[in-house]
Each structure stands twice: as C-alpha cells, then as structure tokens.
C-alpha positions as CSV (number, residue, x, y, z in Angstrom):
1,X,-16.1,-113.9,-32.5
2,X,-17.3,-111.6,-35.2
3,X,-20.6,-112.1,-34.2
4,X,-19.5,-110.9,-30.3
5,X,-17.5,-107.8,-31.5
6,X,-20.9,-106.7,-33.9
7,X,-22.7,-106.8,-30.9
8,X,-21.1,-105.2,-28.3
9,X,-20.4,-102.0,-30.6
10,X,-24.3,-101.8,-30.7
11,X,-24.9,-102.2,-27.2
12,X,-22.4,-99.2,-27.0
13,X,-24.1,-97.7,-29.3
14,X,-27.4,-97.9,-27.8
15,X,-26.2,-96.6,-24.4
16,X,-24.6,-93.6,-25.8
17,X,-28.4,-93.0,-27.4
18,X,-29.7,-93.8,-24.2
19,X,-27.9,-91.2,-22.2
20,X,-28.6,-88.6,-25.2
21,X,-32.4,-89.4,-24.6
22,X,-32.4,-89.3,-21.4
23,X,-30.7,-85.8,-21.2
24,X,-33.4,-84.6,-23.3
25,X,-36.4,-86.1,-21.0
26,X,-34.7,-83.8,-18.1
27,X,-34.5,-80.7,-20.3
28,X,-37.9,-80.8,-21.8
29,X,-39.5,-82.0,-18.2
30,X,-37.4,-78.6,-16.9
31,X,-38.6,-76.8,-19.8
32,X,-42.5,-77.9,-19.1
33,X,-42.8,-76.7,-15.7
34,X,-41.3,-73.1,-16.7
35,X,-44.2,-73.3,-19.4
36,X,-46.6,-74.7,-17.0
37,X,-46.2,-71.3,-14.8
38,X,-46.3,-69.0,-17.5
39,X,-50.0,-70.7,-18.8
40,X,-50.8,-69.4,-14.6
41,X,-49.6,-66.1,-15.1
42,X,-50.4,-65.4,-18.1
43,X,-54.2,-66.9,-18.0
44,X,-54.7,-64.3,-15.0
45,X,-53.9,-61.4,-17.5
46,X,-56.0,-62.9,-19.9
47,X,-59.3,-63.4,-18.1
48,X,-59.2,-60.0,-16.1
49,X,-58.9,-58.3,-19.4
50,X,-62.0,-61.2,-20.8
51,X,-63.8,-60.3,-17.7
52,X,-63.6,-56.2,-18.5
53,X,-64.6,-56.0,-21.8
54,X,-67.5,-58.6,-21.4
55,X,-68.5,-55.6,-18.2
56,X,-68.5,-53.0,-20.6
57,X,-70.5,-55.1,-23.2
58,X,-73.4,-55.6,-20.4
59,X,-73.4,-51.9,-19.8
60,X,-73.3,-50.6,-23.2
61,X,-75.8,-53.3,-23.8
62,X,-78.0,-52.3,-21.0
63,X,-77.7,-48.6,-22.4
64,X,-79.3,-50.0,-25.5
65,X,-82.2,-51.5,-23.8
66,X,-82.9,-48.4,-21.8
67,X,-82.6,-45.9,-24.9
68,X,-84.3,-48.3,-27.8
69,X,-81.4,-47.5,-29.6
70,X,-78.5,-50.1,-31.6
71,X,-74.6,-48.7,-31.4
72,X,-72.2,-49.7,-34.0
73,X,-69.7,-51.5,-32.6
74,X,-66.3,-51.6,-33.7
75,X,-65.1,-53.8,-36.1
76,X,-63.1,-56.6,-34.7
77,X,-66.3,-57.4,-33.2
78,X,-68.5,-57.1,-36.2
79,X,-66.9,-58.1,-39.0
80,X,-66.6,-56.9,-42.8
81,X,-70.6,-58.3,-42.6
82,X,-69.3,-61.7,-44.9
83,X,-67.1,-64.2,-43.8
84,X,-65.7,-65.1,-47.3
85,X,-61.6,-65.3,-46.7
86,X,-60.6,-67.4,-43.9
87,X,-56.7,-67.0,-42.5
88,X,-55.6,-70.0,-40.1
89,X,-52.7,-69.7,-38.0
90,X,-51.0,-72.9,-37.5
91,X,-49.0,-73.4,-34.0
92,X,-46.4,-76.1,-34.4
93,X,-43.0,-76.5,-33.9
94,X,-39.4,-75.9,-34.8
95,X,-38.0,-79.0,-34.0
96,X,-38.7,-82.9,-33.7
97,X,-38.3,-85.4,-31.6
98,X,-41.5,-85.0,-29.7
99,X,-43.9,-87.9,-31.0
100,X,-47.2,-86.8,-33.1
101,X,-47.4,-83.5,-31.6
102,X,-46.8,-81.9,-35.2
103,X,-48.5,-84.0,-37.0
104,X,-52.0,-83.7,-35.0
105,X,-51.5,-79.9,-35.3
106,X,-50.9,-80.5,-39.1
107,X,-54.0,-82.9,-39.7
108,X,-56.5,-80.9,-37.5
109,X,-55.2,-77.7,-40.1
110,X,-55.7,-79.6,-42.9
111,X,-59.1,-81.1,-41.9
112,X,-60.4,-77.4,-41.4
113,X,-59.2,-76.0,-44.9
114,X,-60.6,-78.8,-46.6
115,X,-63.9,-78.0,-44.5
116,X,-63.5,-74.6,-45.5
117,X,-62.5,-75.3,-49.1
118,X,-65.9,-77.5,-49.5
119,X,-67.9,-74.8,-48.9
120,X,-66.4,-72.4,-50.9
121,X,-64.2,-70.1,-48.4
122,X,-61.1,-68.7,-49.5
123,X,-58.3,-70.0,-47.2
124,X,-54.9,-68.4,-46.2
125,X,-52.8,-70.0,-43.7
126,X,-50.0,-68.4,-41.5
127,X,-47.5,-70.9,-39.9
128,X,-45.7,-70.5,-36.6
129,X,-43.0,-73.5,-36.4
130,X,-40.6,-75.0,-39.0
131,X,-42.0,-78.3,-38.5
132,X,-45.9,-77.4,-39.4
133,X,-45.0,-75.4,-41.9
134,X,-42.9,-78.2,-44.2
135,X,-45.8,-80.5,-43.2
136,X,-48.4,-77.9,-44.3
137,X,-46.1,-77.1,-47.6
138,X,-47.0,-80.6,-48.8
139,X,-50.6,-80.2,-50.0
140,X,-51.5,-76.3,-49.1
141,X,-48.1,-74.3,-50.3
142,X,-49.9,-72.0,-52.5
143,X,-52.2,-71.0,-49.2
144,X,-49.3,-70.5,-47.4
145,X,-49.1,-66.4,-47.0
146,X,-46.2,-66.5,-44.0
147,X,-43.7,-68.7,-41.6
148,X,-43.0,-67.4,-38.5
149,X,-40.2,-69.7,-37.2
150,X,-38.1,-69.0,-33.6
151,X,-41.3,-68.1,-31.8
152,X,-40.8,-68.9,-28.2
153,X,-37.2,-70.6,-28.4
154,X,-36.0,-69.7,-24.8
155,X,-39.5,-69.1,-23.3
156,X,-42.5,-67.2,-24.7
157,X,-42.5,-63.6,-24.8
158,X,-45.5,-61.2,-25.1
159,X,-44.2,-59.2,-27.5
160,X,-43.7,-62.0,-29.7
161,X,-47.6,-62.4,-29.5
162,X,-47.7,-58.6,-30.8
163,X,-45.4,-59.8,-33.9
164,X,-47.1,-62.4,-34.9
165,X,-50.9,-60.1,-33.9
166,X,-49.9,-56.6,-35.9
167,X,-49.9,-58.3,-39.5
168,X,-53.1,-59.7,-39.3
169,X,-54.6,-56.9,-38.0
170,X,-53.6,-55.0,-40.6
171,X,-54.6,-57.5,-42.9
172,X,-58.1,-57.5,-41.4
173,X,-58.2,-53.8,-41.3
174,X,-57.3,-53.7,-45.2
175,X,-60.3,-56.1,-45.6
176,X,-57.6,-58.6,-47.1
177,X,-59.4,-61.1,-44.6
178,X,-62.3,-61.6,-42.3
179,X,-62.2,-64.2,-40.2
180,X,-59.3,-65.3,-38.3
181,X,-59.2,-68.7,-36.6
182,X,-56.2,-70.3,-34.8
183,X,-55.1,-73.7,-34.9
184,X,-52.9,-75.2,-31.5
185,X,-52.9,-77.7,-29.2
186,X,-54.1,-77.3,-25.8
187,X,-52.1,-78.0,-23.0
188,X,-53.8,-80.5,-20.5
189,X,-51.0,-82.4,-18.9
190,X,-47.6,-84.1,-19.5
191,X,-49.0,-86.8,-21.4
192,X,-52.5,-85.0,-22.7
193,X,-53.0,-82.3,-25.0
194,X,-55.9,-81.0,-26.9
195,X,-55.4,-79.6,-30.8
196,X,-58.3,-77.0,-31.1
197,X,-59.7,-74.8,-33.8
198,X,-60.9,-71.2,-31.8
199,X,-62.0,-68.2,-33.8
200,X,-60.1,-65.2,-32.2
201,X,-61.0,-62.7,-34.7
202,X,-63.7,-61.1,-35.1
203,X,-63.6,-61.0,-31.3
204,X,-66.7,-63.0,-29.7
205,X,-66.4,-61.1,-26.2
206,X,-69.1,-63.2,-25.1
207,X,-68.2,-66.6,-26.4
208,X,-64.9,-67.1,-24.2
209,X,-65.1,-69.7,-21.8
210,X,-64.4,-67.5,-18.9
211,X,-66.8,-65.3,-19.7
212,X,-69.3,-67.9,-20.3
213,X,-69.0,-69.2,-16.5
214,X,-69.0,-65.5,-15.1
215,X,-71.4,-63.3,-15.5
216,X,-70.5,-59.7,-15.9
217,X,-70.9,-57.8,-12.8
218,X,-71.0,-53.8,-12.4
219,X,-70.6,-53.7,-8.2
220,X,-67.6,-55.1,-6.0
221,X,-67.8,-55.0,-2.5
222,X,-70.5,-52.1,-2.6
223,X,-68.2,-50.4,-5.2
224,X,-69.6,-49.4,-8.8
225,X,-67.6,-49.1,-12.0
226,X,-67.2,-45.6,-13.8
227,X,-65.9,-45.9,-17.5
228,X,-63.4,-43.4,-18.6
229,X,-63.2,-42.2,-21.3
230,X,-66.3,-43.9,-22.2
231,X,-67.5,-47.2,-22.8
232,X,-67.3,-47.7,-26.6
233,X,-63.5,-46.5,-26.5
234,X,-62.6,-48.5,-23.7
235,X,-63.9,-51.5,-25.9
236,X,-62.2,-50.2,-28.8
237,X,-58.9,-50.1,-27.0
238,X,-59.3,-53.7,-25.4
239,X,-60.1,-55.7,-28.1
240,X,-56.8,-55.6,-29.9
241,X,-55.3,-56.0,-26.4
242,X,-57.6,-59.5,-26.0
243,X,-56.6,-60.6,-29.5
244,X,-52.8,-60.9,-28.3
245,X,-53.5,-62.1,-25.7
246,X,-55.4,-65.3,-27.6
247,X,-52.3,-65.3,-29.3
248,X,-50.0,-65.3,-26.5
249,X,-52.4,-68.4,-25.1
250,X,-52.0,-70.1,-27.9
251,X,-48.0,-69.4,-27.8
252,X,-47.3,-70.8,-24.3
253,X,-50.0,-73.3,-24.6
254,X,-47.9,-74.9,-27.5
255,X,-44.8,-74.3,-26.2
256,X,-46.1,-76.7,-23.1
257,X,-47.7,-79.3,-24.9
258,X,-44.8,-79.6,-27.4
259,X,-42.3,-80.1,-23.9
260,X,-44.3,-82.2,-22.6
261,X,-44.8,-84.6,-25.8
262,X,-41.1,-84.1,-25.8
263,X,-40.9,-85.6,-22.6
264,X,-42.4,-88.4,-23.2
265,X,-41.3,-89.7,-26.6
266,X,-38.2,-89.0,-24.9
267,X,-38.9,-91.0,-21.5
268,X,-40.4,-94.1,-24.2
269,X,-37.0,-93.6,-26.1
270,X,-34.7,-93.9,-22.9
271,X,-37.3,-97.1,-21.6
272,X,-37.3,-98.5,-25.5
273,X,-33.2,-98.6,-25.2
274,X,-32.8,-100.0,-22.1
275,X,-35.0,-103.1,-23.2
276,X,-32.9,-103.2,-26.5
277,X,-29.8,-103.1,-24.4
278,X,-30.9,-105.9,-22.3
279,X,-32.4,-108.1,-25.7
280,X,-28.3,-107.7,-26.9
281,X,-26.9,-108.3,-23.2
282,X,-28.5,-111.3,-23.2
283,X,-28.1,-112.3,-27.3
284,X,-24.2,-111.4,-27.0
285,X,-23.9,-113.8,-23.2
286,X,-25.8,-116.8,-24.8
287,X,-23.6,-116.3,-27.7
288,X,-20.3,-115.9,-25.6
289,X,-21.1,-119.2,-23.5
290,X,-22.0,-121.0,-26.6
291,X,-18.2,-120.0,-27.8
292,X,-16.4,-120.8,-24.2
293,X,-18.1,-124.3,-24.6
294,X,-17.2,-125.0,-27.9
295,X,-13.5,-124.0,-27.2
296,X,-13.5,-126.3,-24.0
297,X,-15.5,-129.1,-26.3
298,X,-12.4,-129.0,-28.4
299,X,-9.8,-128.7,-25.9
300,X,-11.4,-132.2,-24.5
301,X,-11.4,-133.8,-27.7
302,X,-7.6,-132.9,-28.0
303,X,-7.1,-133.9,-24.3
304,X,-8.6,-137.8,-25.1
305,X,-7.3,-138.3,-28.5
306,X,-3.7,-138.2,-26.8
C-alpha cells in the first residue's frame, strides 16, 4: 500500500503543476496579443519616420547631382571613417520558463563576437535581460560594458528605448565606439521567431527594409514637399529619432517573441503533465486491482481451508 500512497501524492503533485502551467499559458497568451498590437503601432511610427528621412536623402542627393558638389553628412550616418570597436546589444530576458528563447539570443551573440573577434574587432556588449546577461557572463564577462535589466516588465515603453539609446550615443559621439549592431529575436508568430543581427548605428537610411520596397517620393496627391529648416538639419534631427526607434523595435519585438515562446513551453508543459498524470492514473489502478485481488485471493484461501 506504500506503493499506492507514493503515487497518488505525485499525481497530486503533478496537477497542482499542471494548473500552475496552465495559468501561465493564459497570462503569456494575454500578454502576446498586447505585444502583438504594440509591434502595429509602433511599426507605423517607425516607417513614416524611415520613409522621411530616406525623402530627404533623395532630395539632398539630387541637389548633389544638379550642383556637382559632395555634402558632409552627419555622423551617425558616416561613421568615425573605421569600424574598429564593435558594441552589441543583446535582447533577452528577465525571466525563464520560455523554452530556448534565451539561449538562441545568447548563441546568435556569441557567434558574432567570435566572428568579430577573428578578424580582429574590438567587441563590447551591452545586455538587456537578466537571463542573457548570466548566459553571456559565461565566456564574454570582461566584454560586458552594461546590464540593463526590468526593460519592458509591464509592457514596453518608448522612453525606455531612449534609456537604453542616450548611452550609446554618447559613447559613439566620444568616439568610444563605432559601430553599433543589435542582437534580438524577431517576432514572426506564436510558435516562430527569428534571432537577427541588424546594424542600427551608423544609420544606413537606405538599407531598411521599408525603404528598400518604397521608393522615396517628393509629390502626394499633386502636393510637393518644402523642407524647413532645411534638409541637412532635418536629417540631423531624425536620425537619433530612427535609432530609438530601432531600439524600441527591437524592445517589443522581444517582448512578443519571448510571450509567445512562453506560451508554448508552457502549453507543452500543461499537455506533458496531463500524459504524466494519466501514465500514474493508470500505474497506481493496475496496482490497486492487483492489491484488491490479492486480498480476496487470501480471503478464499481462508474461506476453503475451514
């Protein structure tokens, strides 16, 4: 009867982890379509202000053209002129329980410092997430310049993007660093994600996506497009503005990919239990009927011998 009593205290067990995983499939599925708007609303902002500055880069270009002469354009566009120090900034988490999602980040980081490392680059690496950060700590701590942890704990703000933003400009202004290249996962769907290493500084206006697929335009509806105060400061004041945003992308894309990888090592947890619990149901009956024959084996024995 030992046997009986060990089991059902594990099939308890189990269905107390069950519930427990199975509230946490509902709050990160809850969680994921809150991030799943934001990436809409956010990716609006994000390609009117790609589709600006890549207008005023076909004007000022075309002013080139038309005056054979070469402007000097600013400098998160053009670099230091070397690309010798490297900083990556590494999205991950701040907590577990959602499958490989950290560990993907983690390996695609690692693979590009040690691409970077083999040719010489110097490497610095930021962190965003507890989890990336103790994975990264293992073979790359002396690289690590700065954890960032809390980012996006009850939904992604943008002015978390400007924290995380102002530091490296400032090291990139202070010449501290030249390149900047960030390292997330890009949100596809529930079950797919993409980790991806994108250079967001210098700025390559014309190497977005978006901008690839659209062609600047300088009439709307009949309408032309005056630039005030002129173009090069309106580029000047738009190319920090893109940079956060990048930023902010790469925040709420993480935040969604890491609910929904929640969501499913949760939903494989909860499915996972219930078989276990079944597997024990069906362990602890065969073991209970093997018991209640015995006993009435017995009590038949008795019953003949007198």
């Amino acid at each position: 009867m030992a046997g009986l009593k060990e089991l059902r205290t594990r099939i308890e067990s189990i269905k107390s982890t069950q519930k427990i995983t199975s509230a946490m499939k509902m709050v990160a599925a809850a969680r994921l379509r809150r991030s799943q708007g934001l990436i809409g609303k956010s990716l609006f902002y994000n390609n009117n202000l790609l589709a600006s500055a890549n207008r005023v880069l076909f004007e000022l270009k075309n002013k080139e053209r038309e005056s054979n002469v070469s402007f000097i354009y600013p400098s998160m566009m053009r670099g230091h002129g070397e690309e010798k120090t490297y900083l990556l900034l590494v999205f991950a988490s701040d907590r577990g329980l959602c499958g490989s999602y950290n560990s993907q980040v983690a390996r695609a980081a690692m693979y590009r410092v040690e691409e970077l490392l083999s040719v010489g680059k110097e490497v610095k690496i930021v962190c965003v997430g507890k989890k990336g950060a103790d994975i990264m700590k293992r073979k790359y701590g002396n690289l690590i310049v700065r954890t960032i942890d809390s980012v996006a704990k009850k939904g992604a703000k943008y002015y978390e993007a400007t924290d995380v933003a102002d530091p490296i400009l400032e090291m990139f202004d202070n010449k501290e660093i030249d390149v900047c290249e960030v390292v997330a996962s890009r949100f596809r769907s529930a079950i797919n994600r993409e980790v991806k290493v994108e250079q967001i500084l210098p700025v390559k206006i014309e190497d977005f996506e978006y901008n690839k697929m659209h062609a600047p335009i300088n009439v709307v509806r009949g309408a032309f497009y005056e630039y005030e105060p002129g173009l090069m400061e309106i580029l000047e004041g738009v190319l920090p503005l893109i940079f956060k945003s990048s930023i902010f992308q790469a925040i709420v894309h993480s935040q969604a990919s890491e609910h929904g990888a929640r969501m499913t090592s949760m939903d494989n947890a909860t499915r996972n239990a219930k078989d276990m619990i079944s597997s024990l149901t069906l362990r602890y009956n065969r073991i209970r009927q093997t018991a209640i024959t015995t006993e009435l084996t017995e009590i038949i024995a008795g019953a003949e011998a007198l």
